[in-house]
N, C-alpha and C positions, 0 to 999 in steps of 0.2 A: 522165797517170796514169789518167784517165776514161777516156781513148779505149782506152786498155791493156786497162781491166779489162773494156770491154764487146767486146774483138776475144778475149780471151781465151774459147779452148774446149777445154782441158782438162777433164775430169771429164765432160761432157756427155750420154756415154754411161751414166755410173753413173746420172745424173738424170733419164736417159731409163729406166730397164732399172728403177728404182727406183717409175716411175711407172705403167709396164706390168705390174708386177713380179703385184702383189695380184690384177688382173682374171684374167692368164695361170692362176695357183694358183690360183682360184676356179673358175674352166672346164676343169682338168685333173681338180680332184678332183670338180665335176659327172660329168663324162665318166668316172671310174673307177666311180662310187655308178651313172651308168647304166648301165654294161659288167655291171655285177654285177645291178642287177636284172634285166637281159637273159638271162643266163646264167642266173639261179634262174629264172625263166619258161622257156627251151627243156628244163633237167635236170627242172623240176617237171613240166611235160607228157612227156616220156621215161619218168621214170622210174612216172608214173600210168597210161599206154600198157602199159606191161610187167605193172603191178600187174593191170589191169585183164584183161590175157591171162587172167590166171592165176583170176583170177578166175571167169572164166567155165568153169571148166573143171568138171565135175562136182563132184572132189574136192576143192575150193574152196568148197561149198554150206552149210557148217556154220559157224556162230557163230565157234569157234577160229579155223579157217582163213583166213578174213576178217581178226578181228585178226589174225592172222600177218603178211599179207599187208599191211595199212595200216600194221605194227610195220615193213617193210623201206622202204616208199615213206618216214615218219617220221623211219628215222636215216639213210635217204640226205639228204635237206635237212638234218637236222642238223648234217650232214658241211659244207654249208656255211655254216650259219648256224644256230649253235650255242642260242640262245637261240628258235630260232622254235617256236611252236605249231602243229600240223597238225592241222584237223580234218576229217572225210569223213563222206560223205553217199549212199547208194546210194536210187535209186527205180526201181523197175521196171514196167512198162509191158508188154502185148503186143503192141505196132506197134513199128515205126522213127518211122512216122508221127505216133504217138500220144506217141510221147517227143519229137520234133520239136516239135510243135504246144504242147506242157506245158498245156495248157488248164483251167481251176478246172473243175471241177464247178460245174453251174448251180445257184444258189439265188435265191431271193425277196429281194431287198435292200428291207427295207421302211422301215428309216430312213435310207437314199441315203446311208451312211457308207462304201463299196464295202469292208466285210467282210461277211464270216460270221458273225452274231453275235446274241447277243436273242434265242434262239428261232425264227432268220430260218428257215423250210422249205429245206433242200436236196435233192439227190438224188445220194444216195449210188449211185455208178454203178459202183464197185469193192467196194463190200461190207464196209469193214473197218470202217463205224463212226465214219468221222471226216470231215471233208470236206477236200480235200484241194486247195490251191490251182495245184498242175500236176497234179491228175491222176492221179497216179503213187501208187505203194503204196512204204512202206519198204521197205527188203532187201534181198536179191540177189535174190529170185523163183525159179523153177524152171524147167526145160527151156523151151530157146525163146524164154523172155522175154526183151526188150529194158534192157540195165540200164543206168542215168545214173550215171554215177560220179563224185564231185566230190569235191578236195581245197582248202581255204584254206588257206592258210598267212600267217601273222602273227609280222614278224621288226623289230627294230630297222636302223633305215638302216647297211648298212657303213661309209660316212663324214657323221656327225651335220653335213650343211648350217645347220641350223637353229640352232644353236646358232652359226654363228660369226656368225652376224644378232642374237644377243640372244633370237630366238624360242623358246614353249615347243614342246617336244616333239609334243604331239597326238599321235594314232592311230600306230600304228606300221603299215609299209609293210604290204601283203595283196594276195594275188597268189591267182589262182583257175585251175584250171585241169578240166577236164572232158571225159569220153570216152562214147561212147557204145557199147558190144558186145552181140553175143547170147548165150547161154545156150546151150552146146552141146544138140545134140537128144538128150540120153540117154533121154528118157521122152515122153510126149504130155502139149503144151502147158498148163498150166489156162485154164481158164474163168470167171468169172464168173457168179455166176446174175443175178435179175431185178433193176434198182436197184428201192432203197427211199428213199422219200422219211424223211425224218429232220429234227430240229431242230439247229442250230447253238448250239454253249454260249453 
């Protein structure tokens, strides 16, 4: 009777397929929640590529047009991911160079806290009054200027991993993506005048 029931291998494979079962379904729905942030990373850079063309286009230069423009990149992600938040960000710069480098404006850090701040001396080297830690001016800019264009977007996970662990949720996924174009030449470039040194809030 012993010897029966330990020669017996009926069922073996359910025991088998029962044991593998949970890891298998843990690594396929990994692998879908990765396919998908994969996929909103190549349509978010696409579709900021496209926004960003247009952007630069002269008739693009106005406040409206812009929202227009950030309103189409916005309900394309939405299309996939219904719940997410898009936010953007333009700084303009007159180099390649100078958007490359993002560089702060130099200031005086006199309480070694590596801000701007206290009244710390900086040198306002673009003129608009604020110090600016790339560099860069808000907006699209005008003829010629070089523009950074950024969108984040902030989405709930397609399939809540976390949750079949018992863990809390935390931050929801964020996916960044960024372009750099020029500013068609309709007009002659601006310039900057002399920096002025300035106090940090």
């Amino acid at each position: 009777m012993i010897r029966r029931f330990v020669e017996e291998n009926r069922g073996a494979t359910l025991m088998e397929f029962g044991l593998i079962a949970p890891a298998f379904v843990l690594m396929l729905l990994g692998a879908f929640d990765l396919g998908h942030d994969l996929y909103m990373r190549a349509v978010l850079q696409g579709i900021l590529q496209k926004a960003a063309r247009d952007s630069t286009l002269e008739s693009a230069q106005d406040a409206g047009a812009a929202a227009s423009i950030d309103t189409k990149v916005r309900n394309q992600v939405q299309a996939l991911a219904v719940d997410a938040t898009v936010n953007f960000s333009r700084r303009y710069y007159r180099t390649f160079s100078q958007a490359a480098a993002a560089r702060a404006e130099s200031w005086t850090d006199t309480d070694g806290d590596g801000r701007c701040d206290n009244g710390e001396p900086y040198t306002d080297a673009n003129n608009n009054s604020v110090w600016d830690a790339d560099g860069g001016d808000s907006g699209q800019g005008g003829a010629k200027d070089k523009v950074v264009y950024t969108a984040t977007v902030r989405y709930a996970p397609l399939i809540p991993m976390w949750r079949l662990f018992g863990l809390s949720n935390g931050d929801a996924k964020v996916l960044t993506a960024t372009t750099v174009l020029a500013n068609q030449p309709y007009g002659d470039q601006g310039s900057y005048g002399a920096p002025v040194v300035r106090n940090c809030p």
